[in-house]
KEKE-3310 file (N, C-alpha, C; in steps of 0.2 Angstrom, whole numbers, plus 5000, padded with zeros to 4 digits):
npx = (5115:5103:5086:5074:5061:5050:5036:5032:5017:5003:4997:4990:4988:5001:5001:4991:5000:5012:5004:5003:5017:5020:5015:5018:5030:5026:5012:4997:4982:4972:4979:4979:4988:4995:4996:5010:5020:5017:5020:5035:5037:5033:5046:5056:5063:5081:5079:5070:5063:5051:5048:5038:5030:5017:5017:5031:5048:5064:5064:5065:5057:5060:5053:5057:5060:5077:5091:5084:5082:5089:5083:5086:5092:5107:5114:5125:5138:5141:5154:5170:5171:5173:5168:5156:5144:5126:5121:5122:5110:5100:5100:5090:5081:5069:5062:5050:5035:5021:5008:5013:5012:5022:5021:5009:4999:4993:4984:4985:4999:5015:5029:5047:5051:5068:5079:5093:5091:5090:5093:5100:5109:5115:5126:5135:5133:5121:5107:5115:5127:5135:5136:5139:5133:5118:5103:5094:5082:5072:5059:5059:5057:5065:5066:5074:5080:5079:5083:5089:5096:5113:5124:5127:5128:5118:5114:5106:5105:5119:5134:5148:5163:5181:5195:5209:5223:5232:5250:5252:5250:5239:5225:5215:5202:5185:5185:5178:5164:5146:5137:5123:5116:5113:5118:5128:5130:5144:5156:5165:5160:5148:5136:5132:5117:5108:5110:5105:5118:5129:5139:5156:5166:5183:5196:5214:5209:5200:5182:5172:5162:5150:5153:5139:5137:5137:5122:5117:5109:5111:5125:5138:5130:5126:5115:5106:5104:5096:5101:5101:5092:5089:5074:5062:5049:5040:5048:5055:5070:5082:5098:5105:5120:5132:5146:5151:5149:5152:5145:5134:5120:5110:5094:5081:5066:5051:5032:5029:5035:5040:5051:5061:5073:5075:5086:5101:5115:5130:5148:5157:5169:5179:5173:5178:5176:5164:5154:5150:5140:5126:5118:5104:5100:5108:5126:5140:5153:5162:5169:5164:5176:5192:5197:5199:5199:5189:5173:5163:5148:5139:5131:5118:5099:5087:5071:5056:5059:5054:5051:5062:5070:5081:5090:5097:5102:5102:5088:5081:5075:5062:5056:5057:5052:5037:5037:5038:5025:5017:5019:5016:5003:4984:4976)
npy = (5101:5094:5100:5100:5111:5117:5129:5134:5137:5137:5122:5115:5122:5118:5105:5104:5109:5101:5091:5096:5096:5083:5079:5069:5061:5050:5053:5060:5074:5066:5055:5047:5046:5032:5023:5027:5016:5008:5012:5012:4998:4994:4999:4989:4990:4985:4986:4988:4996:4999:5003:5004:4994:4987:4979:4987:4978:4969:4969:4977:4974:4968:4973:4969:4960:4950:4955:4956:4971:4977:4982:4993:5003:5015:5020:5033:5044:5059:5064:5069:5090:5093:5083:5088:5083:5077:5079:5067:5053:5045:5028:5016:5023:5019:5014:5022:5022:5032:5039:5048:5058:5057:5052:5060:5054:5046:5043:5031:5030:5027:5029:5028:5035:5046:5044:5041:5031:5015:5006:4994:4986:4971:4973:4966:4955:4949:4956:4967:4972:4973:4986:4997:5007:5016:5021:5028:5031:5041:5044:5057:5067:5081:5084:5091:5109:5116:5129:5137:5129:5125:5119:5106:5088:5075:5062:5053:5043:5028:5022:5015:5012:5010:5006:4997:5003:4998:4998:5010:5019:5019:5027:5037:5038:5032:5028:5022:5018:5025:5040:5049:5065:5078:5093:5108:5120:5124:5117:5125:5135:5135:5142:5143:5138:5124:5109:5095:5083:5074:5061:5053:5039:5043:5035:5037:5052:5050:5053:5059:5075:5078:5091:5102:5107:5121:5133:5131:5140:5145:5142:5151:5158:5157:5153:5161:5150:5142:5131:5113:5114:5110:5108:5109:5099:5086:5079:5073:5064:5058:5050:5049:5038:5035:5024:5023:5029:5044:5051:5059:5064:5074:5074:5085:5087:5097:5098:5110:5123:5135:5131:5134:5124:5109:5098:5093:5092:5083:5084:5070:5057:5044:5027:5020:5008:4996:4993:4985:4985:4993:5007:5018:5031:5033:5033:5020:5021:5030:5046:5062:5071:5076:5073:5058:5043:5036:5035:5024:5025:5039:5054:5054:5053:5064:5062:5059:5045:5034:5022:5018:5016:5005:5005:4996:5003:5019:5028:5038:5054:5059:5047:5047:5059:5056:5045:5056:5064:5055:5050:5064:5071:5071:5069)
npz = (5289:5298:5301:5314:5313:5323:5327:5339:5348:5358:5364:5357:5345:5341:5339:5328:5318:5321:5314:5299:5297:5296:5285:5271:5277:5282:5290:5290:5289:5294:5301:5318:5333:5339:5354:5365:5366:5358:5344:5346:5350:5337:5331:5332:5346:5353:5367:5380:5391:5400:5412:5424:5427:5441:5455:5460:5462:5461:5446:5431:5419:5403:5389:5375:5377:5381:5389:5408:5416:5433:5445:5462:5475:5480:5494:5497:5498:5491:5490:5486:5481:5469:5460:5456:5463:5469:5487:5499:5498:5509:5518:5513:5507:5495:5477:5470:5461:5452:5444:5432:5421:5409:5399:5388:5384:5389:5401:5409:5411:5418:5429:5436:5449:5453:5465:5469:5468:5455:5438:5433:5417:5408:5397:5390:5385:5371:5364:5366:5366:5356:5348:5337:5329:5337:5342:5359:5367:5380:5393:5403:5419:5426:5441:5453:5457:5442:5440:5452:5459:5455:5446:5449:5442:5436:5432:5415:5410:5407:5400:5403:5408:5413:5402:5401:5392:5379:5380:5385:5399:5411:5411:5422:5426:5418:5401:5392:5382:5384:5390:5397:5401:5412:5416:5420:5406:5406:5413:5419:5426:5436:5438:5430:5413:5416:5402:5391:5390:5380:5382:5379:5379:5376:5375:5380:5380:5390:5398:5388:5384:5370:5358:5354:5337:5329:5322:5307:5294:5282:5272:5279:5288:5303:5317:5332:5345:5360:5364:5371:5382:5397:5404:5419:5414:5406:5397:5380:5377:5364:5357:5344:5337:5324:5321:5311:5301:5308:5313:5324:5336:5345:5352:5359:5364:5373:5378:5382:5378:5370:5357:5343:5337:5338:5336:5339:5331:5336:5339:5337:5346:5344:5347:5359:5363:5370:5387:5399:5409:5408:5416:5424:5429:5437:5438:5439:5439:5443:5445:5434:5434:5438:5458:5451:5458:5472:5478:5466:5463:5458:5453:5455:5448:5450:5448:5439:5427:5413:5401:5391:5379:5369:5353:5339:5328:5319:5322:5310:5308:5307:5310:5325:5328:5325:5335:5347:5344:5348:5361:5367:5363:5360:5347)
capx = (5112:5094:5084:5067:5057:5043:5035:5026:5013:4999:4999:4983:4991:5006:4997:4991:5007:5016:5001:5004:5023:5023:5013:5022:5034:5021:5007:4992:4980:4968:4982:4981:4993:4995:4999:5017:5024:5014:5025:5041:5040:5032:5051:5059:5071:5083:5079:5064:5060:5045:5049:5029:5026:5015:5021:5039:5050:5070:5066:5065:5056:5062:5048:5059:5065:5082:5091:5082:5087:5090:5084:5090:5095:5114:5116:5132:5140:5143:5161:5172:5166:5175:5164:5149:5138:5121:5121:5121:5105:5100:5097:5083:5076:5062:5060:5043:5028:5017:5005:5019:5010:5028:5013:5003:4994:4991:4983:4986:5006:5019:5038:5049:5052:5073:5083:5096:5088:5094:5091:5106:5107:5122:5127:5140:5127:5116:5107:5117:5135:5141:5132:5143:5126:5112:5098:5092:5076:5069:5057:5062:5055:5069:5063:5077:5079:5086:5084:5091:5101:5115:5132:5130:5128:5112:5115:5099:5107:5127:5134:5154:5169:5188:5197:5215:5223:5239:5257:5252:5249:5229:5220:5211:5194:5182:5186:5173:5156:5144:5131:5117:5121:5110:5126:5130:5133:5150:5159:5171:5154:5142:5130:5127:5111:5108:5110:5105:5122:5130:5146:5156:5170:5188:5202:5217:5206:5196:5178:5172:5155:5150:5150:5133:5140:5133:5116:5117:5103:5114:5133:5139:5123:5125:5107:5107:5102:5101:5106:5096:5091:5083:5070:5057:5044:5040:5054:5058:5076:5084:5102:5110:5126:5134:5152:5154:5147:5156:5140:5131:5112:5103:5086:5078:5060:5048:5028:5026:5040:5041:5058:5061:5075:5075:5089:5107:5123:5136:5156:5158:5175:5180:5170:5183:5174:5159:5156:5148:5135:5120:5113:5099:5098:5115:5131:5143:5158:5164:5166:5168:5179:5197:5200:5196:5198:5183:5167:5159:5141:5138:5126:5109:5096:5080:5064:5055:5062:5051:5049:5070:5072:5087:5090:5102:5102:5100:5082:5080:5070:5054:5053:5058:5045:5033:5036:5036:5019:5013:5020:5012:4998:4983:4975)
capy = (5099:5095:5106:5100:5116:5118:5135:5132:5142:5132:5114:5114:5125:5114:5099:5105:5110:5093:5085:5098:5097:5079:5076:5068:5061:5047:5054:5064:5076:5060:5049:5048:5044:5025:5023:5026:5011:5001:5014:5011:4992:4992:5000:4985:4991:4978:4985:4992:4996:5003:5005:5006:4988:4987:4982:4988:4974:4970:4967:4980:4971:4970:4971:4968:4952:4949:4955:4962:4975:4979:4990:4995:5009:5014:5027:5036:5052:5065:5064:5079:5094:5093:5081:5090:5077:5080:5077:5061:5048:5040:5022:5013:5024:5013:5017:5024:5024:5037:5040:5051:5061:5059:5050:5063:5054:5040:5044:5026:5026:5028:5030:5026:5042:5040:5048:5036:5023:5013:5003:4992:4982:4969:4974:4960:4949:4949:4959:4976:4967:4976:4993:5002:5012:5015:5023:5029:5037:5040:5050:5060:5074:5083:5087:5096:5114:5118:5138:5139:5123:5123:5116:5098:5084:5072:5054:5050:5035:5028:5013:5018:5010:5012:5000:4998:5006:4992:5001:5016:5021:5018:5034:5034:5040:5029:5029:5017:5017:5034:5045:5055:5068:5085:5098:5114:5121:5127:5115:5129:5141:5131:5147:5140:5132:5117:5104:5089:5080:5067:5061:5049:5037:5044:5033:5041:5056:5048:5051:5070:5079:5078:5097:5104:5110:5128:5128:5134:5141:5146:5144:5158:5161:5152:5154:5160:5144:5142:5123:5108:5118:5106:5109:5104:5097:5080:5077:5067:5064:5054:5051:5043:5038:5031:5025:5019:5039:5046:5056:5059:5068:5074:5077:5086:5091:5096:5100:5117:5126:5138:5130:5131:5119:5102:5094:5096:5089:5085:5082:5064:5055:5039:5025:5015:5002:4994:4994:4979:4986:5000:5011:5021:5035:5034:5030:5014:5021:5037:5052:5065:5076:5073:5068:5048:5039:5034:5029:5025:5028:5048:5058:5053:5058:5067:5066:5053:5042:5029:5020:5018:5011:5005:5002:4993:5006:5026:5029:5045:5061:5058:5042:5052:5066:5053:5047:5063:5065:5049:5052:5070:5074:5066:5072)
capz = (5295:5295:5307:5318:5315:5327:5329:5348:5356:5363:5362:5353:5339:5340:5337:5320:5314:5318:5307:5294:5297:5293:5278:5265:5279:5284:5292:5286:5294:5297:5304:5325:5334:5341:5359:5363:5368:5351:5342:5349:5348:5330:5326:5337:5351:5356:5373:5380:5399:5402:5421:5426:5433:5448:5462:5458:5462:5458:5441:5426:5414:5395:5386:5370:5378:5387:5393:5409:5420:5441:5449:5467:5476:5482:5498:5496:5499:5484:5488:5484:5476:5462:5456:5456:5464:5475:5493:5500:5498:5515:5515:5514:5501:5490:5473:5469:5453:5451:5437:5428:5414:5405:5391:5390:5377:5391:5408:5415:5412:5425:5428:5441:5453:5455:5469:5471:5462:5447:5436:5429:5413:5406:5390:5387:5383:5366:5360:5367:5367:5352:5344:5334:5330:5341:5347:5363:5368:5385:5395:5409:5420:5429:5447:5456:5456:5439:5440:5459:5464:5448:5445:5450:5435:5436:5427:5415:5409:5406:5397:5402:5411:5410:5397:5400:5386:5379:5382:5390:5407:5413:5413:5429:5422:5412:5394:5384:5381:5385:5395:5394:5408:5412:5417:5416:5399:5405:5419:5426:5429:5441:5437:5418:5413:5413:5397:5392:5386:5378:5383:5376:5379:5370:5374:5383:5381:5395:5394:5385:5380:5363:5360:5350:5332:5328:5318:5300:5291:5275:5273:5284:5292:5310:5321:5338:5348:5367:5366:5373:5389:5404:5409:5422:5412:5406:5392:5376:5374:5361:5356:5339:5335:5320:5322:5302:5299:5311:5317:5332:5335:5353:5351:5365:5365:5379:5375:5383:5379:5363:5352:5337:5333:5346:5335:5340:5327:5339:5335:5341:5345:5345:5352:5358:5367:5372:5392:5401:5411:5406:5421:5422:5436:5442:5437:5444:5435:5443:5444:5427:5435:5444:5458:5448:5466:5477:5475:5461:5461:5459:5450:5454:5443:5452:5445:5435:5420:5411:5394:5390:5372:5365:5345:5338:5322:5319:5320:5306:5313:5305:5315:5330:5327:5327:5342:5351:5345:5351:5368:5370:5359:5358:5340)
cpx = (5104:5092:5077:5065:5050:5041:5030:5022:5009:4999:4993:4986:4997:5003:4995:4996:5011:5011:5003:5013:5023:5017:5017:5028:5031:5015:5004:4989:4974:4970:4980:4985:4994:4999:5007:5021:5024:5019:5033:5041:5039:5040:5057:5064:5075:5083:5075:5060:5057:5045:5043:5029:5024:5015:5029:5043:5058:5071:5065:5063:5058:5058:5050:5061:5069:5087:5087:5085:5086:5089:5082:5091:5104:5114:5124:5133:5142:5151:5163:5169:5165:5173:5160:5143:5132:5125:5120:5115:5105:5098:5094:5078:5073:5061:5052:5038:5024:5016:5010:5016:5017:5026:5009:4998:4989:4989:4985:4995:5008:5026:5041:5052:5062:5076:5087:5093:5095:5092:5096:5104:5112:5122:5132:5138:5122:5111:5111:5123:5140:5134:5135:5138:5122:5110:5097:5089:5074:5064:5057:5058:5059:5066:5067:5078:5083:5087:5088:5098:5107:5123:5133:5126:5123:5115:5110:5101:5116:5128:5143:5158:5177:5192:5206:5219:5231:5246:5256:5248:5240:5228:5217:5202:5190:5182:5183:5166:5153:5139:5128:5117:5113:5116:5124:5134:5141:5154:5162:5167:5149:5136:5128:5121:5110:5108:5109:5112:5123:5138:5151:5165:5179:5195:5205:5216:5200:5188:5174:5164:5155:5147:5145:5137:5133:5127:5118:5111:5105:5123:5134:5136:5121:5118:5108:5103:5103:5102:5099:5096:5087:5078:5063:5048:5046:5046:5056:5065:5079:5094:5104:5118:5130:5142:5155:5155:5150:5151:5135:5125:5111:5099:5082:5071:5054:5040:5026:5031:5039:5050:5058:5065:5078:5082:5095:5114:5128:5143:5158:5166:5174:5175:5174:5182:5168:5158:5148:5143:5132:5118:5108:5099:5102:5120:5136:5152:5164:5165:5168:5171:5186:5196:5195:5196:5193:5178:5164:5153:5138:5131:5118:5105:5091:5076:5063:5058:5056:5053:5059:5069:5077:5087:5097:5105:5102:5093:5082:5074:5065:5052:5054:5052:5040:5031:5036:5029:5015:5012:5016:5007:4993:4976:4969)
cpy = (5098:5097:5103:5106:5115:5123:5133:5138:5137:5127:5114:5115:5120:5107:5097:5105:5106:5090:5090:5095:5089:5075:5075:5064:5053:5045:5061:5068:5073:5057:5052:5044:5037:5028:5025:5022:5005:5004:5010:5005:4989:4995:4994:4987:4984:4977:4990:4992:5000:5008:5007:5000:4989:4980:4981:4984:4977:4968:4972:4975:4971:4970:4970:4960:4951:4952:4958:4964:4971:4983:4988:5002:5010:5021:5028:5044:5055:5064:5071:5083:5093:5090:5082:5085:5079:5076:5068:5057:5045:5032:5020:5015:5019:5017:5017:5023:5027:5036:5051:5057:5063:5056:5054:5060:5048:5041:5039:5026:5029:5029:5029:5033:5040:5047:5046:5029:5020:5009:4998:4987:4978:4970:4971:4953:4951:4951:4969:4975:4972:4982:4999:5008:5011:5023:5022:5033:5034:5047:5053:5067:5076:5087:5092:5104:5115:5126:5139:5133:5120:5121:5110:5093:5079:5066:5052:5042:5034:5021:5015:5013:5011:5003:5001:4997:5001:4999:5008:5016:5020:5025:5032:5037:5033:5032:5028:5021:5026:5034:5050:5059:5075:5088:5104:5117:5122:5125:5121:5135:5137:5135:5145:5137:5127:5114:5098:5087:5074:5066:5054:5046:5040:5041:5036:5047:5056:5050:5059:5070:5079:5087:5098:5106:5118:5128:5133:5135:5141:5146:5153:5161:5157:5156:5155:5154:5143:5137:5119:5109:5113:5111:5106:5102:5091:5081:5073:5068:5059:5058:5047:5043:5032:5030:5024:5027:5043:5053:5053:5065:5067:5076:5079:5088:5091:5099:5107:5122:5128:5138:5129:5128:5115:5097:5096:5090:5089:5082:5075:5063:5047:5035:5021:5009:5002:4994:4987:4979:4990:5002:5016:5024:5035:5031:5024:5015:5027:5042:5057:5070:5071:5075:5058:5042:5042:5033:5031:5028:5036:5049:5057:5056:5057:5067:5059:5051:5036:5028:5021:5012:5010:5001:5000:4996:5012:5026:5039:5049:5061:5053:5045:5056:5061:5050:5049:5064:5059:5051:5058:5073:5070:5072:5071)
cpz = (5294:5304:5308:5318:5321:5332:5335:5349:5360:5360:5359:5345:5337:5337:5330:5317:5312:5312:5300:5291:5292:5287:5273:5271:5282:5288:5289:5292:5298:5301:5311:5329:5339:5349:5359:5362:5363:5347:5342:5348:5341:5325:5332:5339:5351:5364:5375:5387:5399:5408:5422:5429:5438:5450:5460:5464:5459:5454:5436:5420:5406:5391:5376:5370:5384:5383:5400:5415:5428:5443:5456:5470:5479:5487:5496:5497:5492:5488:5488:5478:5471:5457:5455:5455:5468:5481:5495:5499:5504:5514:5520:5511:5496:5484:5474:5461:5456:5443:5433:5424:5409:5399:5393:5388:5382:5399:5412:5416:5419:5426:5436:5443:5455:5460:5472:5468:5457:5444:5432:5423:5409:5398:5388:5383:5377:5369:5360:5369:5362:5347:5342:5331:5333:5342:5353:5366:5375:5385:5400:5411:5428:5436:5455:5454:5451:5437:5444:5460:5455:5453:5447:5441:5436:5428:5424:5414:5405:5407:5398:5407:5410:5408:5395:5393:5384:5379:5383:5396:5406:5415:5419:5430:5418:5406:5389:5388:5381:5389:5392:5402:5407:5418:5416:5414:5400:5414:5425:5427:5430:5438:5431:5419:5411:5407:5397:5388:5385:5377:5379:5377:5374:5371:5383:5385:5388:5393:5395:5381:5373:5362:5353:5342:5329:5323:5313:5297:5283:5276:5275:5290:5299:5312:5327:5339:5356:5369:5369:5379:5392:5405:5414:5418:5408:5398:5387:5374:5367:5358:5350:5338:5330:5319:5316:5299:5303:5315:5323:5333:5343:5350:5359:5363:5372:5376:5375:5383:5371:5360:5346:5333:5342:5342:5335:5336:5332:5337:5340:5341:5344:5348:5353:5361:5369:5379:5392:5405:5407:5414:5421:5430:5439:5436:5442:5442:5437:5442:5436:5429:5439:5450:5455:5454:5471:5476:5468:5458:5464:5453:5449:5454:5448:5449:5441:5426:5419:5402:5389:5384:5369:5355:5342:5329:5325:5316:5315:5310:5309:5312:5323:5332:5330:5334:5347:5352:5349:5359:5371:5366:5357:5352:5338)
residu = (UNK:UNK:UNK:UNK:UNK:UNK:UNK:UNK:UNK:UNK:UNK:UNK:UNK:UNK:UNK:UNK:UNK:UNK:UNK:UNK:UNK:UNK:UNK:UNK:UNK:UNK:UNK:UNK:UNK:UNK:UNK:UNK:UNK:UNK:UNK:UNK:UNK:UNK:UNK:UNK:UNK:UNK:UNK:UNK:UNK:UNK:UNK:UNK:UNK:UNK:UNK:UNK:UNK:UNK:UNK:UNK:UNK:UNK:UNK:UNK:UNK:UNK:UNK:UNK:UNK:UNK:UNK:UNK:UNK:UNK:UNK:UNK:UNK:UNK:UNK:UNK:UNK:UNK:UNK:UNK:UNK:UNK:UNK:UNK:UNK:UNK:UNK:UNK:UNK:UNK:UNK:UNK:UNK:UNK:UNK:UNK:UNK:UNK:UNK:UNK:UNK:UNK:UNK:UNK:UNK:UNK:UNK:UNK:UNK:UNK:UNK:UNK:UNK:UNK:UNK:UNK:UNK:UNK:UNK:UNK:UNK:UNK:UNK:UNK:UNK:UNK:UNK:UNK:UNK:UNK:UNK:UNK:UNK:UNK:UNK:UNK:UNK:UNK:UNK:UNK:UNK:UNK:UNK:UNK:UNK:UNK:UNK:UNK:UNK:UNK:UNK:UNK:UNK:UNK:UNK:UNK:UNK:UNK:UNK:UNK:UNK:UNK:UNK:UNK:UNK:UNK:UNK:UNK:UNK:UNK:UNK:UNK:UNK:UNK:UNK:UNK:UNK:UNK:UNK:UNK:UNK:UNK:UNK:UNK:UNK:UNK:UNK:UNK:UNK:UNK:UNK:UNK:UNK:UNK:UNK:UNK:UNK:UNK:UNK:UNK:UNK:UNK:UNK:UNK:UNK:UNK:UNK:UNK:UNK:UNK:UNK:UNK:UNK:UNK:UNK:UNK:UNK:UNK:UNK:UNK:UNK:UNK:UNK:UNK:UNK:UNK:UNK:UNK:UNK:UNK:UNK:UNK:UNK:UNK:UNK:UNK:UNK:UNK:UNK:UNK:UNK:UNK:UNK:UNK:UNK:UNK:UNK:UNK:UNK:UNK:UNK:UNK:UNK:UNK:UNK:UNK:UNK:UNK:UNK:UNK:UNK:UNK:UNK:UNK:UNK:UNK:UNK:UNK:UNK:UNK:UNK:UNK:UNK:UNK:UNK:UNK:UNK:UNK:UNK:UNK:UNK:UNK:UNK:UNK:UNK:UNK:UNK:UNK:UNK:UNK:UNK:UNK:UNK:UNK:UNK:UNK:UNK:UNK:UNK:UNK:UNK:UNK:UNK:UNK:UNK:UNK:UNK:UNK:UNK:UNK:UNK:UNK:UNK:UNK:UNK:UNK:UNK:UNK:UNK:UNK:UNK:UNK:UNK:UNK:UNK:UNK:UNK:UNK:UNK:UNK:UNK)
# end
């Protein structure tokens, strides 16, 4: 497994260590680090929402192209428990922009505040129609209580639907595609801490968490790890997945938090389809728990998301790292 070390104290000290870290990797202790956004499009996404426009409109811009998104909001009720959803959303809520600091490295940027929000996006359509590998990196900064207010599921972004399966019965869950979810670590104890996950479409399996694989130092030698713990501060997430390699990567890192490994190997399943929409700050698809009857749209993510890039490849953790930096350290 390859391991993101990074010994944290203060962001200053961190700062050096990344330039030491990645000498020989393709930056020096000269290089500085290029906006974020120059980054990110210098490794071409096939899909690249900023979400910062002024004045926020119902359009999500693509700054890779087209497709572009929808953003909207949806009132609705949490539904039954069981699904672990927040409270209802009132309507008529307005999404919002605020200067974000989720770029730290960039004072003017911004993100869109979601609470009931969304952002949809057609993935049936070229360039995001067919990605049997992909990337997906966002920026997120989780705004609801995640010390006090636990056991419900927050939607960062979900590309899922259910894909009637030929001579057998229809599951009644969505089964393709996947999710990026903040949960707690252990469904059947609400009291757990929160995680960043990554779910994943598995057939008649319906659709299941990619669980962490344990971290190895030395054959035998697992490492305690407390998982890709949320928390409330501004966030770089990333997710790969390669269906030919049969592997699957979360990357969490946050900048003011002491971790020493931000990269998590998980045990992937199957992808057994592709799903026709993308959403960003909710899902449209249901709930992850039974009962699978009733409304669609649950889990709306609190707190701001910006700068959502999708690749039509496995971006390698160097290129990763460096993104990090760009986002929150300016050198």
């Amino acid at each position: 497994m390859t391991d993101w070390y990074l010994l944290l104290t203060p962001i200053a000290v961190l700062a050096v260590l990344l330039l030491f870290r990645f000498v020989g990797c393709g930056a020096s202790i000269t290089d500085a680090p290029d906006p974020y956004n120059i980054t990110v499009t210098a490794d071409a996404p096939v899909a690249f929402f900023r979400l910062q426009e002024l004045p926020i409109t119902t359009v999500a811009k693509n700054a890779a192209g087209t497709p572009d998104g929808t953003i909207g909001f949806a009132p609705f009720d949490a539904g039954d428990p069981n699904w672990r959803s927040t409270a209802g959303i009132a309507p008529g809520y307005v999404l919002d922009a605020t200067d974000s600091l989720l770029e730290q490295t960039d004072t003017d940027s911004r993100a869109i505040r979601f609470n009931g929000g969304y952002v949809s996006v057609p993935t049936n359509v070229a360039p995001l129609d067919n990605l049997p590998e992909f990337t997906v990196e966002m920026l997120l900064l989780p705004e609801w209580d995640v010390a006090f207010a636990l056991g419900n599921y927050f939607c960062a972004l979900e590309s899922a639907e259910f894909i009637p399966i030929p001579n057998q019965p229809p599951p009644q869950q969505k089964n393709a595609g996947f999710g990026i979810y903040a949960g707690p670590d252990d469904p059947n104890n609400p009291a757990s801490p929160y995680m960043w996950q990554f779910w994943m479409g598995a057939g008649q399996g319906g659709f299941q968490r990619l669980s962490p694989k344990p971290y190895v130092d030395s054959p035998g030698n697992p490492v305690t790890n407390p998982g890709p713990i949320v928390q409330p501060e501004p966030t770089y997430l990333a997710v790969t997945f390669s269906q030919t390699q049969g592997q699957a990567f979360l990357y969490v890192y946050t900048p003011n938090q002491d971790i020493d490994y931000t990269t998590y190997e998980l045990t992937p399943v199957a992808d057994l389809e592709a799903s026709k929409l993308l959403s960003i700050g909710l899902t449209f698809q249901g709930p992850l728990f039974a009962p699978f009857s009733g409304p669609t749209s649950l889990y709306p993510f609190q707190g701001l998301i910006g700068d959502v890039a999708i690749y039509n490849r496995v971006l390698d953790e160097s290129t990763l790292r460096q993104h990090v930096i760009n986002a929150f350290f300016n050198i």
